[in-house]
C-alpha positions in Angstrom: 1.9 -2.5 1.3 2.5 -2.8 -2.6 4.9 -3.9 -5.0 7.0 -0.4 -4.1 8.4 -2.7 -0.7 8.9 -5.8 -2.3 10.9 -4.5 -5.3 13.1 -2.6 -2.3 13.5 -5.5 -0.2 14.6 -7.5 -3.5 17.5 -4.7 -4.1 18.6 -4.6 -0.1 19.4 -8.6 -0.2 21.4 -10.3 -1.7 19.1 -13.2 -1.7 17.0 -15.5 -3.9 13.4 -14.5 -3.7 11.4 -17.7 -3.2 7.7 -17.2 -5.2 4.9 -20.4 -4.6 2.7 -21.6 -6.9 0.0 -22.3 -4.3 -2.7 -20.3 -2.4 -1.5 -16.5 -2.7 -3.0 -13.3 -1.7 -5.0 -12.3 -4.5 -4.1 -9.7 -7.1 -4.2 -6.3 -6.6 -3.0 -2.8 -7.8 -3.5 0.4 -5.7 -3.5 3.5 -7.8 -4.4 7.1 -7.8 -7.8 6.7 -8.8 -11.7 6.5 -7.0 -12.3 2.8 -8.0 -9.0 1.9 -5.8 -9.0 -1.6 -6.3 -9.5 -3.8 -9.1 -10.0 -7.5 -8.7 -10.0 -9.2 -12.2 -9.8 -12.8 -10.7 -12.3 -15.7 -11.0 -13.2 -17.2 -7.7 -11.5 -20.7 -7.5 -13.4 -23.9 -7.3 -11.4 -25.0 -4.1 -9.8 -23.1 -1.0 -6.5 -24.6 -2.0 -6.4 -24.0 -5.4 -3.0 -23.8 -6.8 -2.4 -20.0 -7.6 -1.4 -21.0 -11.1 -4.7 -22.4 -12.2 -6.5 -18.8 -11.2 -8.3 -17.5 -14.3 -9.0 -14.0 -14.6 -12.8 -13.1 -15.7 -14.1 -11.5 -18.6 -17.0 -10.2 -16.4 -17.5 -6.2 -16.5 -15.1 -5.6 -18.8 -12.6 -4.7 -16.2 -9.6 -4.5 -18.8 -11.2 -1.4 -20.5 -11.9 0.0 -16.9 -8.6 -0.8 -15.2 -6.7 0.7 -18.0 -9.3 3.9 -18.4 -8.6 4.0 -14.7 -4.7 4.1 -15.6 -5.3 7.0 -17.9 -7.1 9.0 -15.9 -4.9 8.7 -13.4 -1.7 9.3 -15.0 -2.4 10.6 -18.4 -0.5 13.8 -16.9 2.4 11.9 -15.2 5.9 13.3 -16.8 6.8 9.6 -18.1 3.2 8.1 -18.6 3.5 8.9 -22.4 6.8 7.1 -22.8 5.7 3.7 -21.1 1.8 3.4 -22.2 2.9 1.2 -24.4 4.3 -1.5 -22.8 1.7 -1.2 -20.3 -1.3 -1.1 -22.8 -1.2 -4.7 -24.2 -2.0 -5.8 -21.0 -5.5 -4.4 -20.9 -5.9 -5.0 -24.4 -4.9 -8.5 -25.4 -6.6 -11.4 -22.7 -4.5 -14.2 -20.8 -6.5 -16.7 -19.3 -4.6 -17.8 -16.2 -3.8 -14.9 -12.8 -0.5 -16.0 -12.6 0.6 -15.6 -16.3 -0.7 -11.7 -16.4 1.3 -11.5 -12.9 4.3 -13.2 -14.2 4.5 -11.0 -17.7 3.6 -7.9 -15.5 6.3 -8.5 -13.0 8.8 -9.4 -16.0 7.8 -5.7 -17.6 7.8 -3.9 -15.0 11.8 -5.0 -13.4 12.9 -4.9 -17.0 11.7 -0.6 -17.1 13.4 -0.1 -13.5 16.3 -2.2 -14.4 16.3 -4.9 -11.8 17.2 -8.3 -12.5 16.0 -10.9 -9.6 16.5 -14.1 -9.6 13.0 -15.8 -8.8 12.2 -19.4 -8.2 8.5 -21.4 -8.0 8.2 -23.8 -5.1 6.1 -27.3 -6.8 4.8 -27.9 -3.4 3.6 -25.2 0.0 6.9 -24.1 1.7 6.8 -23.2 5.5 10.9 -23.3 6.2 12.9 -21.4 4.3 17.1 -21.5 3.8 19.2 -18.4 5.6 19.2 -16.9 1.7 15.7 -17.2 0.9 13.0 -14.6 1.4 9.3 -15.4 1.8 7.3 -12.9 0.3 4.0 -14.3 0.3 2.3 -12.4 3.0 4.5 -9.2 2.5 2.2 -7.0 0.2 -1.5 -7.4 0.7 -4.1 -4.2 0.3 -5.7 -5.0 3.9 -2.5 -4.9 5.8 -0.5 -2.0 7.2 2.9 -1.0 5.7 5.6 -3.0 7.2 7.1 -1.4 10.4 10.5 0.4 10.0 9.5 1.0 6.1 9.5 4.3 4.6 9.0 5.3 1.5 11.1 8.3 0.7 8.4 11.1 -1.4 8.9 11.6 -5.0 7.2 14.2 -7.2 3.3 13.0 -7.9 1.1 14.4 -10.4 -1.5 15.8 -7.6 1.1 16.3 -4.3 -0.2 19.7 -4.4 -3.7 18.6 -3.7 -3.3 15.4 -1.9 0.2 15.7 -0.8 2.4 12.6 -0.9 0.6 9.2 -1.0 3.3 6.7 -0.3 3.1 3.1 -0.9 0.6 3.1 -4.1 1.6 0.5 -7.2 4.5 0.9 -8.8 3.2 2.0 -11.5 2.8 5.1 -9.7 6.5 5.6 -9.3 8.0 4.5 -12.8 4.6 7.1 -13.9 5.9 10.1 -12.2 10.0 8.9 -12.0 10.5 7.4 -15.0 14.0 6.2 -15.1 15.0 7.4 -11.7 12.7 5.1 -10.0 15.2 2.8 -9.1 17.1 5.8 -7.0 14.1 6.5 -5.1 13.5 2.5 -4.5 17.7 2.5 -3.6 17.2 5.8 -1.6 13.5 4.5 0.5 14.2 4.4 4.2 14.4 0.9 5.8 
């Protein structure tokens, strides 16, 4: 389950998504590509290490591969062209902390389907949370099964007619191959 669900969870409530500062699944980003996953994190020096003091490594040059990756991938895509650009400085200039890539990436990538949520950090671990809150913490993590009663309605991909649909891959994927109408298909996705 991938960024796809969250963004459509956001847009079906009317809530304020609550976001925590501490111990978080680690980054990922499933594409259409044969490395599948990237993981450009530096192990932390503690289990409990707040996930704003995560750096991201410099080792193997993942950047270049992760955006030659992106390329490969999508080069082909019907809107890849018009968005490379904001994409690309990510994978060219370096932040040092997880959580500031994340952040900026998260910020880009509602901006290009035009969703505005209202986000919130937590200072300290939250276990209860308020009627209009939504805990999203454990609700998109590569090693975990999409989320019962969730389906992602297809939309046109670059290689359906050799792989058919692949739901549930980054949202890069959709806003790729969708362009402006991703929001639609995020509106339209079954619950």
């Amino acid at each position: 389950m991938h960024g796809y669900i969250a963004v459509k969870r956001h847009l079906l409530s009317n809530t304020t998504t609550i976001l925590s500062n501490l111990p978080q699944p680690m980054h990922y980003c499933i594409c259409r590509w044969p490395a599948n996953t990237l993981n450009p994190y530096r192990k932390a020096e503690t289990l409990k290490c707040p996930m704003k003091d995560i750096r991201i490594s410099d080792h193997g040059n993942w950047r270049h591969l992760h955006w030659t990756a992106i390329e490969s991938a999508y080069s082909s895509s019907p809107f890849f062209e018009y968005y490379r650009d904001d994409f690309a400085p990510f994978y060219e200039q370096k932040h040092e902390f997880l959580f500031d890539f994340n952040e900026a990436l998260c910020k880009l990538v509602c901006e290009l389907i035009d969703v505005h949520p209202i986000m919130e950090r937590t200072t300290e671990y939250k276990q209860s949370f308020l009627p209009n809150e939504i805990d999203f913490r454990d609700l998109i993590h590569p090693k975990k099964a999409p989320q019962e009663g969730f389906t992602a309605n297809p939309y046109y991909q670059v290689f359906d007619a050799r792989h058919g649909f692949l739901p549930n891959l980054s949202i890069i994927d959709l806003l790729f191959n969708m362009g402006p109408e991703s929001l639609l298909v995020l509106r339209d996705a079954n619950k």
